[in-house]
N, C-alpha and C positions, 0 to 999 in steps of 0.2 A: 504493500500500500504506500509506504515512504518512496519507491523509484515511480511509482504513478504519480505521487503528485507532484514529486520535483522536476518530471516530463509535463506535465501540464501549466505548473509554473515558470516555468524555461519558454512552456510553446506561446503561453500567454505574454511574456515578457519581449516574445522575440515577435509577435504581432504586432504590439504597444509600436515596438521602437520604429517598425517599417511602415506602419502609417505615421507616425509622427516624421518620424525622414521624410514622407513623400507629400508631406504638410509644409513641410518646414521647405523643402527643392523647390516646390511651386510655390511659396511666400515669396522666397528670393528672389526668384526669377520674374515675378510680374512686378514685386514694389522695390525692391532695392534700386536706390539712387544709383546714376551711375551709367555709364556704355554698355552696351550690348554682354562683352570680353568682360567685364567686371562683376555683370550677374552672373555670367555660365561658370565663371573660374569658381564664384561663391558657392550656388549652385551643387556644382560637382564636389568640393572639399565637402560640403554638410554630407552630402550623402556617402561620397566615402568614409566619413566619420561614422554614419549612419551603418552600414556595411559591416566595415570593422567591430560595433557593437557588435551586432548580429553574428556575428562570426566568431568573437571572444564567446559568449554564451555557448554555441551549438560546439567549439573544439575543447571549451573550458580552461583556456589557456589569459591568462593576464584578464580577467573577468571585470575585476572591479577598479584595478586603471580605465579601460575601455568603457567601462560604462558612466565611471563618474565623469570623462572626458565628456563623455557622448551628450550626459546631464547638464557638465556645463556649457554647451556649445549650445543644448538645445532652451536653457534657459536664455542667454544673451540673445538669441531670435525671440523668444517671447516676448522680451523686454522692448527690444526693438519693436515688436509689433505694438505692444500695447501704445507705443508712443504717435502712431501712423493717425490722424484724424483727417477726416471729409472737409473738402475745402467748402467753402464759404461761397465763393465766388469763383469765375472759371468762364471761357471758351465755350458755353454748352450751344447742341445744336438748338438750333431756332426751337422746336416743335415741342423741348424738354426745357429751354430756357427761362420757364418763370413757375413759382410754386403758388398752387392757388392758396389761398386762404379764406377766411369765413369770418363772421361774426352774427353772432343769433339774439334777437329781440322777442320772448315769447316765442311764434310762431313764425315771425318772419326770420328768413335764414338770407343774409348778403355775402354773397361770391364773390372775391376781384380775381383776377387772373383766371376767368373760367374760357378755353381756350376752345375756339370756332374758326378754324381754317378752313379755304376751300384750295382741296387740292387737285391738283392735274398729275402732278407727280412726284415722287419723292423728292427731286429736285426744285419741282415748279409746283408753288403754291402761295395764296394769300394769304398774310398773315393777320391774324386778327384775334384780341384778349380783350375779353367782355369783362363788364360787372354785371351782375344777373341777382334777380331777386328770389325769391321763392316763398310762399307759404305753407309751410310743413302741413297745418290742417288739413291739407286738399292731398297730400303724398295716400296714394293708394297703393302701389304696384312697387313690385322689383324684380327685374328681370338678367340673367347670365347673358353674356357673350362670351364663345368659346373660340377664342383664332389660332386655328391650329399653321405653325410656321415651320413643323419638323418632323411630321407625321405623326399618326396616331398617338404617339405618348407626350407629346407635349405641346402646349399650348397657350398664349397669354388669355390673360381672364378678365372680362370688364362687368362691372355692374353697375346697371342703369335705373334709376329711380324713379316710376312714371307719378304724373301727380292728373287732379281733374283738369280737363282742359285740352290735354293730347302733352305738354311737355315734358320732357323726361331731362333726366341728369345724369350724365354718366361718368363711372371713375375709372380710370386707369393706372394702375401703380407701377413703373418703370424703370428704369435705368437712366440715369442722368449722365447722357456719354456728350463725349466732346466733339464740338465740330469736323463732321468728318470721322468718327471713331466709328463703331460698331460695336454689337452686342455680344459680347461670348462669354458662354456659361461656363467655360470652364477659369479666367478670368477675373469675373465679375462675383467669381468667389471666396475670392484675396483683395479685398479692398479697394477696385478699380475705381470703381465709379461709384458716385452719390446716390440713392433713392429721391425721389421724384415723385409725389403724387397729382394726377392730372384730373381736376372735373372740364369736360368739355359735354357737346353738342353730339350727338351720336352721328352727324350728316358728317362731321369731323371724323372722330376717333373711331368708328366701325367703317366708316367707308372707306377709310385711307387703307383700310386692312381687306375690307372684301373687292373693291374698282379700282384698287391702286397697284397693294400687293401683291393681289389675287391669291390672298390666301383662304382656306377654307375656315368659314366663319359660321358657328355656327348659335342660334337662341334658345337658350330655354326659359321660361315664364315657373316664377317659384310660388310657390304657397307661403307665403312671408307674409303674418298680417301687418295693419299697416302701422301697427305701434313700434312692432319689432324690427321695423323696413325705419321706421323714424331715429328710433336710436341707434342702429347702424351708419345710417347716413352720418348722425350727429357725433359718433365717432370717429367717420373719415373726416369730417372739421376738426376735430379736435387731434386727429393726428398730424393734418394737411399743415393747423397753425405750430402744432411741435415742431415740424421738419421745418418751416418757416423761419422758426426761432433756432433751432440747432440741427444744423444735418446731419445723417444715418448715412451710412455706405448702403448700396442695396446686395443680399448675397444670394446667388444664385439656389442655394440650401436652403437656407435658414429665415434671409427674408426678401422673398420675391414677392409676385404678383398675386398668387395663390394664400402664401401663408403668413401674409399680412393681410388679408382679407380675412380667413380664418380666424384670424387671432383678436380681429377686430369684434366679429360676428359671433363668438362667444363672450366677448366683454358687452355687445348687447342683447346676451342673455341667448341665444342659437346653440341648443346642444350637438356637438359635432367631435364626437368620440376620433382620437386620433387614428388617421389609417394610411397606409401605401399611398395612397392616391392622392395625396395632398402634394407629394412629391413627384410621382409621374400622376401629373396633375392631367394631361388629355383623357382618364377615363374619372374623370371627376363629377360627371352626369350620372355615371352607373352608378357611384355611389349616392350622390343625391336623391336618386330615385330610388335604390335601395331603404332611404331614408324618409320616402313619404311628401320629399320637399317636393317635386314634380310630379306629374299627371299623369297617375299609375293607373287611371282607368284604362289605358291605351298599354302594348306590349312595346320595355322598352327600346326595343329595335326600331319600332313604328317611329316613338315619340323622338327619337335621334333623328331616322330619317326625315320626319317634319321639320327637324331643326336647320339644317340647311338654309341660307337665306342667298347665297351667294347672287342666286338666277334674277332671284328679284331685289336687290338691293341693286346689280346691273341696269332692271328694268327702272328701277327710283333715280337711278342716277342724283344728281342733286335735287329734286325736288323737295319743297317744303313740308310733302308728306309725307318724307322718306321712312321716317319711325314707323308709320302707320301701316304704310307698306312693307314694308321685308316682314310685320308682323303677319299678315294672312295666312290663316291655315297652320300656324303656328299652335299646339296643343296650349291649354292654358289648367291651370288646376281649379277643381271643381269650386274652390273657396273663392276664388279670386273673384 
């Protein structure tokens, strides 16, 4: 029983060290100050430092030089990290460049930077950042968008908050990348870029993704009453004015687009038991529906394939009743 568990001691120890090596190689390598030659040389010594642990353990040779070596090389990168903060200000592309904010009166809720572009193309668009009013008592609806940019398993995630009247409000939580930069998940999960949260116009932020991108975009309509749909919202304000006052990094992991919504939507009370799926967040409808949130009167293969809007958000093109449109034929839940 003693050589079993000093072998599973040793196997656990010698796992620990090579994810933290393969933490610590890609830290270097995307935030380290410095030229190209200056990461990779950093780079390469952590892990062969990293190595050598692993390899003092499994030959049992010079164990605890090697290791405490390893401990302090890999505390001085913690340290370093811990010091790395989210800039303030920056370069950001146009589309990502302003963070909305809010301020609520009772029932009236004020927007500034609520962002309404019309695009032609990723390149070519008009820019334009509203102030927008709202009255919460009239919020009836909340609805998902799913835009899928890398197949099946992953997907950005908007939700849109309809009120009486036809208006809606949609949020999208993103990557604050630099002009000119681009989004990568692997990355943007070492402290690349800032978090970003966006309310705009759905004629905006969905369309630039289904008539732009052409990416596959897809809706689903939630059973969220509208008290529960109110203090959701009232916590993307009250994060939107946080990130305002002090910026987040956004991490690909830990807080993307999926689970800062999540995290939000049980601080307004949304029970949503941890699962897979928040992380390979493209089948994130299955579980929803799993959960009663969508309209389980329908089989859910049916109620996906309704979701689709690409065909008719094409046929909306800019129209002012674009929301109304790509909604047709869209399942809705029996509550709503």
């Amino acid at each position: 029983m003693s050589a079993v568990i000093k072998i599973l001691a040793s196997t656990i120890l010698v796992l620990a060290i090579m994810l933290a090596t393969a933490w610590g190689g890609f830290a270097l390598w995307f935030r380290l100050p410095g030229p190209g030659w200056v990461r990779a040389a950093a780079t390469a010594a952590f892990v062969i430092i990293g190595m050598v642990a692993v390899l003092g353990i499994l030959v049992r040779r010079r164990r605890i030089a090697m290791l405490t070596t390893f401990g302090a090389v890999l505390g001085a990168v913690l340290i370093w990290w811990s010091t790395i903060r989210p800039p303030a200000a920056g370069d950001w592309a146009t589309d990502v460049a302003r963070q909305v904010a809010g301020r609520q009166d009772g029932d009236t809720l004020v927007l500034t930077n609520v962002r309404n572009f019309e695009w032609r193309s990723d390149a070519d668009f008009t820019e334009r950042w509203e102030t927008r009013t709202y009255d919460l008592s009239k919020l009836r609806t909340l609805d998902l968008f799913m835009s899928y940019w890398a197949g099946p398993e992953m997907a950005h995630v908007i939700l849109s908050f309809g009120f009486d009247g036809g208006d809606r409000l949609a949020w999208s939580i993103e990557v604050r990348r630099k002009r000119g930069g681009e989004y990568s998940p692997v990355a943007d999960a070492f402290k690349t870029s800032p978090l970003v949260i966006i309310a705009a116009d759905e004629r905006d932020v969905v369309r630039v993704r289904s008539n732009v991108r052409h990416e596959d975009v897809q809706l689903y309509r939630l059973a969220t009453p509208s008290a529960e749909a109110r203090r959701l919202l009232e916590e993307y304000v009250e994060d939107a004015n946080s990130l305002a006052r002090a910026p987040q990094f956004y991490n690909s992991l830990t807080t993307n687009c999926t689970t800062a919504v999540v995290k939000m939507a049980r601080a307004a009370g949304a029970d949503l038991p941890l699962d897979w799926r928040f992380i390979v967040n493209g089948y994130l409808p299955g579980y929803l529906y799993s959960r009663g949130v969508l309209d389980t009167q329908l089989p859910f293969d049916q109620v996906k394939a309704l979701a689709h809007i690409d065909e008719r958000a094409h046929t909306a093109a800019a129209s002012p009743e674009f929301s109304r449109l790509i909604r047709a034929g869209v399942p809705s839940p029996p509550s709503e």
